[in-house]
C-alpha positions in Angstrom: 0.9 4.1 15.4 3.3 6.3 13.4 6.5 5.9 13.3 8.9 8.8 13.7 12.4 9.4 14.4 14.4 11.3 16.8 17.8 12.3 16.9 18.0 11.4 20.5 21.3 13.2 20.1 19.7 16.7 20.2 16.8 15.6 22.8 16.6 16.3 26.4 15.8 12.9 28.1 14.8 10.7 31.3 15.0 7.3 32.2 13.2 6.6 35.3 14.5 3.8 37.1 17.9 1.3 38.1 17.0 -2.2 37.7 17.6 -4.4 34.8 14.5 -2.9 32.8 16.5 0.5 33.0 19.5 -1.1 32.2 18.1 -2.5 29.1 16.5 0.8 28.0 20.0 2.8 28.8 21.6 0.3 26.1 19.3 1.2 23.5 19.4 5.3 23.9 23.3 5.3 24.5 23.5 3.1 20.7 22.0 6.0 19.2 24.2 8.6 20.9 21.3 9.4 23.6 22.4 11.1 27.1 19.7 10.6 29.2 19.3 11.7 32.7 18.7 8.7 35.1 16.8 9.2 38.2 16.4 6.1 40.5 16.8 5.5 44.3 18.8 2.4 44.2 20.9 1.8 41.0 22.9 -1.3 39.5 26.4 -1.3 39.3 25.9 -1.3 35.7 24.1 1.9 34.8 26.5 3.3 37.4 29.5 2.4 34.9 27.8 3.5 31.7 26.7 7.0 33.6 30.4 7.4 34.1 31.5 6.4 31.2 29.5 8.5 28.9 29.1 11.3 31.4 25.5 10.8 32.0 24.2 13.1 35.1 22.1 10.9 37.8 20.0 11.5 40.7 19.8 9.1 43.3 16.5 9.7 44.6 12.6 9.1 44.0 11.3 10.6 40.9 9.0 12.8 43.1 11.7 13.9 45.1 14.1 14.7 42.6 14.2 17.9 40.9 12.1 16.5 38.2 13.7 17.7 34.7 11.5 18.9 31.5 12.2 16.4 29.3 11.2 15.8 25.5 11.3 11.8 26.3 10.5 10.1 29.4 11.5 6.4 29.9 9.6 5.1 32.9 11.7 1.7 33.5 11.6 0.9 37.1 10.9 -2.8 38.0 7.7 -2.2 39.3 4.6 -1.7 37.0 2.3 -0.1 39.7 4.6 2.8 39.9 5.8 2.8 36.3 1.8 3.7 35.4 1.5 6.2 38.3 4.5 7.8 36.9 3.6 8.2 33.3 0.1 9.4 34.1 1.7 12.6 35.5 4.0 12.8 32.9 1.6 12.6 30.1 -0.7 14.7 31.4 2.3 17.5 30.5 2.2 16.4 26.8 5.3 15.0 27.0 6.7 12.2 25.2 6.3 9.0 27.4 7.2 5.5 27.1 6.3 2.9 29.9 7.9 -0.2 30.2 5.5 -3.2 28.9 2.7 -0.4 29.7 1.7 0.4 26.2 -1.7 1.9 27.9 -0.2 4.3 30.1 2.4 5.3 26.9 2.2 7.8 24.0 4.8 6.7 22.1 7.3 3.3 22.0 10.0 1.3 21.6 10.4 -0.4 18.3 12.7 -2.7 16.6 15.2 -1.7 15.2 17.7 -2.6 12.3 21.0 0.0 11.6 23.1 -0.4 9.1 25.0 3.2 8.9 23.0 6.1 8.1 20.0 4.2 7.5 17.9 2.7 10.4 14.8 0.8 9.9 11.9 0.9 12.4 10.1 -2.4 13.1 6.2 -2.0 15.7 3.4 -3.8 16.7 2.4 -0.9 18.7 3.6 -2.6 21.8 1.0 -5.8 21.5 3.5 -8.1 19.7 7.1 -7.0 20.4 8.5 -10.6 20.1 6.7 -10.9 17.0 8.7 -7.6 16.1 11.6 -8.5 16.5 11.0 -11.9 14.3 10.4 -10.0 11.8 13.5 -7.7 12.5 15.5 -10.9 12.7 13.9 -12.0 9.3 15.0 -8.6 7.4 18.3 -8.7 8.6 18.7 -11.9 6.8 18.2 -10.8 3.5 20.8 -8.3 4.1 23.8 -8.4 1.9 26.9 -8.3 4.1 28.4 -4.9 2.1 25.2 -3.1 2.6 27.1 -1.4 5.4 29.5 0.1 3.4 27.0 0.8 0.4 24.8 2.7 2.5 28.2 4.9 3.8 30.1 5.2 0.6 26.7 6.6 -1.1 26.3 8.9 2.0 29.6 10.2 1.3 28.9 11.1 -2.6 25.6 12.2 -1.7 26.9 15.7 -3.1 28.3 14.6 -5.9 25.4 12.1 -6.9 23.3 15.7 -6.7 25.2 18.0 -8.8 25.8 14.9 -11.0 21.4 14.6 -11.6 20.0 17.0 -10.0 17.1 15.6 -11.9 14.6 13.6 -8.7 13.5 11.5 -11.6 17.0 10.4 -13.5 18.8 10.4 -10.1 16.0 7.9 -8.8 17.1 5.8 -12.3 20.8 6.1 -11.1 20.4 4.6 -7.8 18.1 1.8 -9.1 20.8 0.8 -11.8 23.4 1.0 -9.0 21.3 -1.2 -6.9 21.1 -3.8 -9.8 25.3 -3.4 -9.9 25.3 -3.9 -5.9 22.5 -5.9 -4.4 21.5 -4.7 -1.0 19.6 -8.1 -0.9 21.8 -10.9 -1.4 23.6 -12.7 1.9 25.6 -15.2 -0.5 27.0 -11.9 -2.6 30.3 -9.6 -1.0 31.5 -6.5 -2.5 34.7 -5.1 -1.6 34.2 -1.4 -0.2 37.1 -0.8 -3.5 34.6 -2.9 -5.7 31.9 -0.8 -4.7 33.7 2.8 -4.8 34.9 1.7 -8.5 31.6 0.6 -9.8 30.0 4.2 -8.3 33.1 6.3 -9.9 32.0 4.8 -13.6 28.7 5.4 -13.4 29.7 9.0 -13.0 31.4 8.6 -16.5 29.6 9.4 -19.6 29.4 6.7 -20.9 27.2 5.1 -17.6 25.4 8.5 -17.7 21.7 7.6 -16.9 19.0 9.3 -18.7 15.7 8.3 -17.0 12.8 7.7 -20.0 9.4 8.8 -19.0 6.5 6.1 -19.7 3.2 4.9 -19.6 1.9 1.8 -18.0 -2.0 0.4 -17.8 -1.9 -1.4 -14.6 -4.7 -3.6 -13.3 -6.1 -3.3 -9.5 -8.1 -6.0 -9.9 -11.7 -5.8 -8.1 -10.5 -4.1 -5.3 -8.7 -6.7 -2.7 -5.7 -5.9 -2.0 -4.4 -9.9 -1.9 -5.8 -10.2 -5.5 -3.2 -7.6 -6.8 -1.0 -9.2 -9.0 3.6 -9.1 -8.3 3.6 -7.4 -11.2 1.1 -4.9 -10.5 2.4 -4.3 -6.5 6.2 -4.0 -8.1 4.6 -1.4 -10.4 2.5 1.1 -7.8 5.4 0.7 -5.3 8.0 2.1 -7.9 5.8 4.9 -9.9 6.4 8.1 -9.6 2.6 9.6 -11.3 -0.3 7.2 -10.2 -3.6 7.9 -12.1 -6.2 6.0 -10.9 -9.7 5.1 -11.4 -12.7 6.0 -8.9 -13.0 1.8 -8.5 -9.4 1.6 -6.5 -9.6 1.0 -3.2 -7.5 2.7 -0.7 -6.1 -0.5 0.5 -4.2 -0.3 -2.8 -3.3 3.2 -3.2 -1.6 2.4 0.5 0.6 0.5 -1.4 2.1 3.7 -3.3 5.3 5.5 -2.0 4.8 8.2 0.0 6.0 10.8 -2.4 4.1 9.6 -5.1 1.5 12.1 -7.2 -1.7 10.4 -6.7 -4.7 11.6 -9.0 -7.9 10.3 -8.7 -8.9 10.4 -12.6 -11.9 8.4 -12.1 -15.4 8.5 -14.0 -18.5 7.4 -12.4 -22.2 8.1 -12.0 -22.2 11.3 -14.7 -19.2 12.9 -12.6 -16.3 13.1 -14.3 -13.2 14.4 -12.2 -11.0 14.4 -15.3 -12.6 13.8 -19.5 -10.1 11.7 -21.5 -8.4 14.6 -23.4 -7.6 15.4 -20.0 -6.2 12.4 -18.8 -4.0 12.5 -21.8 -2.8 15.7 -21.2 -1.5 14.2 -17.3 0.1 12.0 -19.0 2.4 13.6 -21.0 3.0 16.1 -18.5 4.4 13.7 -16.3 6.0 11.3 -18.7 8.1 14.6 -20.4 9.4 15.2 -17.1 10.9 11.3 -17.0 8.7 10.2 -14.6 7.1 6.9 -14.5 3.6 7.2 -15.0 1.0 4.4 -14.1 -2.4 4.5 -15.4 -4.4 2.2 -12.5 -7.5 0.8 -13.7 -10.1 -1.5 -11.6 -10.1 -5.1 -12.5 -8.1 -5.2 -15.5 -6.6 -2.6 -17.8 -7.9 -3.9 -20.9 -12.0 -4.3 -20.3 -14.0 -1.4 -20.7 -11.3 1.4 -19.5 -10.4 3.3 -22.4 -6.9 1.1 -23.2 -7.0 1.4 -26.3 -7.3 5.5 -26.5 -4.7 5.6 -24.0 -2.4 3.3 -25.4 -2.7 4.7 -29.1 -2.2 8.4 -27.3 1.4 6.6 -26.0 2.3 5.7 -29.6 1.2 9.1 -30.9 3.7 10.7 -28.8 6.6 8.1 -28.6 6.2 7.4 -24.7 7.7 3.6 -23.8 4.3 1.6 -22.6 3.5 -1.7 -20.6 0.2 -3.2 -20.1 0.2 -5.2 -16.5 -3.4 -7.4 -16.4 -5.3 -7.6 -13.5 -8.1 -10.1 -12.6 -11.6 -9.0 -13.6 -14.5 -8.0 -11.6 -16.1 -10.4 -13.1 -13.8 -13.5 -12.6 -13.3 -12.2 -8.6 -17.1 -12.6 -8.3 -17.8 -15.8 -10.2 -14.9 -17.1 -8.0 -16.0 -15.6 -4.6 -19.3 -17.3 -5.3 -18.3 -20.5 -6.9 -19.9 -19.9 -9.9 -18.3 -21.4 -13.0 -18.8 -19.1 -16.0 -18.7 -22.2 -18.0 -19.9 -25.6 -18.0 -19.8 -28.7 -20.2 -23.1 -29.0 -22.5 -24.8 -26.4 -20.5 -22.5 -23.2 -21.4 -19.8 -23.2 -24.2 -19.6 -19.4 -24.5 -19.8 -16.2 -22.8 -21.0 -12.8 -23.3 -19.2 -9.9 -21.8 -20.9 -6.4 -22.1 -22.0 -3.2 -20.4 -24.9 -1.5 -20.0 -23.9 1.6 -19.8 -25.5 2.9 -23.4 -28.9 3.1 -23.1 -29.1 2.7 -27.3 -27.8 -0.5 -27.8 -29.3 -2.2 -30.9 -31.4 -5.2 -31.8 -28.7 -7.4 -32.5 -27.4 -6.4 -28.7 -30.5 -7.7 -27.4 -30.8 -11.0 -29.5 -27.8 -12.1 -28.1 -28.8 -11.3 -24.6 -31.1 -14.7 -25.0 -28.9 -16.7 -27.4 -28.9 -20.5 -25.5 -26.0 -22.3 -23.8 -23.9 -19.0 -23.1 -23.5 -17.3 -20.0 -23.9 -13.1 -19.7 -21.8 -11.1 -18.2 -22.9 -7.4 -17.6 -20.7 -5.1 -16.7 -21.9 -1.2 -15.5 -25.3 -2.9 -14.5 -26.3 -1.1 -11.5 -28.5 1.4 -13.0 -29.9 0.0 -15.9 -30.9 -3.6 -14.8 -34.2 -3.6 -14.2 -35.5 -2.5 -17.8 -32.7 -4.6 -19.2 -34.2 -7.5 -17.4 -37.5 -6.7 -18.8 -36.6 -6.3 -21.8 -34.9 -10.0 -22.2 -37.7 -11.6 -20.3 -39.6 -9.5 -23.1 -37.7 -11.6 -25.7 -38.1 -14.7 -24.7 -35.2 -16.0 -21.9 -36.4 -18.9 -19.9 -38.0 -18.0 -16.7 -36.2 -20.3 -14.4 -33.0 -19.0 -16.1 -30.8 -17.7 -13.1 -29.2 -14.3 -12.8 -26.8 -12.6 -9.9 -26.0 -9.4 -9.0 -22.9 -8.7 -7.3 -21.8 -5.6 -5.3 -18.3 -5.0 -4.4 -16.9 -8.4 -5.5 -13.8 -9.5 -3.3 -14.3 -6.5 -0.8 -15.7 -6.9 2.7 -18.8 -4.9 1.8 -19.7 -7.3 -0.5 -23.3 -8.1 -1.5 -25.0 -10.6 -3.6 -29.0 -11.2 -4.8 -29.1 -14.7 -6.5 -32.6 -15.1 -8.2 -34.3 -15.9 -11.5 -36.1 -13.9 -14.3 -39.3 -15.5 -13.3 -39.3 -14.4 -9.6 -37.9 -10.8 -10.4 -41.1 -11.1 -12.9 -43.6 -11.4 -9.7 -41.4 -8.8 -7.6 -39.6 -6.4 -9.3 -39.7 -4.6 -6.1 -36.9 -7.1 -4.6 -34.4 -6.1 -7.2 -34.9 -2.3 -6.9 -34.6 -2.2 -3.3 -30.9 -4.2 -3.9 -30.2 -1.6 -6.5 -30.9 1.5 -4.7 -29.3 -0.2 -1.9 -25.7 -0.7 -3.8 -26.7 2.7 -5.3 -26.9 4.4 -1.6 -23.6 3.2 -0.3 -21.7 3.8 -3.9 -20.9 0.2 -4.7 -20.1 -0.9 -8.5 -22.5 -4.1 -9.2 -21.6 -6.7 -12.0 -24.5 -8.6 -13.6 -24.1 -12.6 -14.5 -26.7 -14.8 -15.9 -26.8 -18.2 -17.2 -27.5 -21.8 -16.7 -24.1 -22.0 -15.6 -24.6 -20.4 -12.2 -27.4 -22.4 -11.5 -26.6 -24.8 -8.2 
């Protein structure tokens, strides 16, 4: 369902129907200036009233035997459903707009709940399912309402001009508004400003001393694993308020959703050899943006600090004098240890933990010692395509066969999938791990490596 609005105003419309279900529907289009035609054999007293009062033209008569108008909207209301769907079939099949009364099959568009507060109106649907639970929630929102939001919305309609010529800048007007709305809460029931109070505290921030000069800057925000419910606050506030998102190939869309719609969102990501954008060029996006006084977010899978290039990105930020913020996110790791109720450490059996990658293929003898140090559990990171000869190579060296390992694709996601073995079975069948590998491979899924005594069950 997408929701879009009409100025019913400036549309031609047609409410079918003069019972109570009309009546009801005749409310809602006269409140936002509407003047429909109403076409119904037998009519309420009601409608009659409101067609006279607001000059409405009616025809008294079936819809098939009335002169049946071209409208933009239809508004099938009668009391009856058989005829309500008989009705909109023939009017859809036009390609007009359509709504039948709790017929949500037999409609192309609906009704939604609504909230106006002056010039702004918000739209509330459940797609016609759920229209009580719509208008809880409608309920709900107008709650939180502060009782001068009314006259904030019109005062701020009427110096929409001014507030224009004053920065015509998108980005330092955006920074105006928001330090307004930190002046004048729109959500605060227990807080009343005057519509004096209000005009006053808008006039002086037009002064130069108030004059608001939006900053651009940097901010390394972690996705976490890829679950949208295992975003942090801090990291939601952040994507819904950037203006520049830069993400990573391992952010799901379920998170990007959470963007504003005019947001610039670049997919920087690296993965598999294919690099969409190299580091110097990343850089570059960054202080393109940021120089224009946007707010940039750099949005990095799990969080922003492990294995993601923080550190060039945030001495790049100092280099150039751009404000930064680091916002952590929970690691791939910790999301799959969690999902799988494995504890990464445990008392006289695991006292540390390793936390690498794969990824270089010329790691040195050291790095492989420590694969096999005792009572520590191993995290690898990056693991997908260089597992199997990394196993070897520590079963090479000496780790316990009945030591357990788990690979884990897609950690917190739907399309997550685990293998939980040990180095001694993948010994006798290597061919069980590659076919999970070049499984996860085949359907593009990031896999995280753990192994350890600590996982054992």
């Amino acid at each position: 369902m997408f929701l879009l609005g009409l100025k019913l105003e400036e549309c031609s419309i047609t409410i079918i129907g003069g019972g109570v279900v009309a009546l009801s529907k005749l409310r809602t289009v006269l409140q936002f200036q509407g003047k429909p035609r109403i076409i119904a054999p037998i009519i309420l007293k009601e409608i009659v009233l409101l067609a006279n009062e607001y000059s409405l033209p009616v025809e008294q008569c079936k819809w098939e035997c009335s002169s049946k108008p071209k409208a933009l909207l239809t508004i099938v209301a009668t009391d009856s459903q058989e005829i309500n769907q008989g009705i909109a079939f023939e009017i859809k099949k036009s390609g007009a707009l359509v709504v039948a009364a709790d017929n949500i099959e037999n409609s192309n568009c609906s009704f939604v709940a609504l909230i106006k507060r002056a010039n702004m109106t918000i739209g509330i649907s459940s797609s016609g399912v759920a229209p009580v639970l719509a208008q809880t929630i409608k309920k709900r929102i107008e709650e939180l309402f502060a009782t001068h939001l009314e006259d904030l919305i019109t005062i701020l309609a009427s110096a929409r001009v001014t507030i224009k010529s004053r920065f015509p800048l998108l980005s330092t007007r955006r920074a105006w508004y928001k330090n307004i709305f930190l002046k004048i809460p729109p959500f605060n029931p227990t807080l009343h400003k005057s519509k004096q109070e209000i005009i006053t505290i808008i006039e002086q921030s037009f002064s130069t001393s108030e004059m608001v000069h939006a900053k651009g800057s940097l901010t390394l925000v972690g996705a976490g694993p890829g679950a949208r419910d295992l975003l942090t606050l801090r990291a939601l506030h952040a994507i819904e308020s950037a203006d520049v998102i830069l993400y990573d190939s391992l952010v799901s869309e379920d998170t990007l959703a959470t963007a504003r719609r005019d947001a610039v969102c670049i997919n920087t990501g690296k993965r598999h050899g294919l690099h969409r954008y190299h580091q110097p060029e990343i850089h570059q996006e960054i202080l393109k943006y940021t120089s224009q006084g946007l707010q940039v977010i750099r949005l990095k899978g799990g969080d922003p600090l492990l294995f993601a290039q923080a550190s060039e990105e945030l001495h790049f930020a100092k280099k150039h004098n751009i404000p930064f913020a680091v916002i952590p996110g929970i690691s791939a790791h910790t999301s799959a240890c969690a999902q799988h109720a494995f504890p990464i450490t445990k008392n006289e059996i695991s006292d540390s933990v390793l936390i690498t990658t794969a990824h270089n293929n010329k790691k040195p003898l050291g790095w492989w010692k420590a694969l096999v140090r005792k009572n520590q559990t191993v995290i690898l990171y990056m693991s997908r395509d260089k597992l199997l000869p990394i196993v070897k190579k520590v079963t090479a060296l000496g780790i316990p066969l009945n030591t357990p390992i788990a690979c884990i694709a897609d950690s917190s996601l739907s399309t997550h999938a685990i293998l939980k073995t040990t180095f001694g079975a993948i010994a006798k069948n290597q061919n069980m791990l590659m076919e999970y590998l070049e499984q996860a491979k085949n359907q593009n899924k990031a896999v995280i490596t753990i192994f350890g005594n600590s996982i054992k069950k």
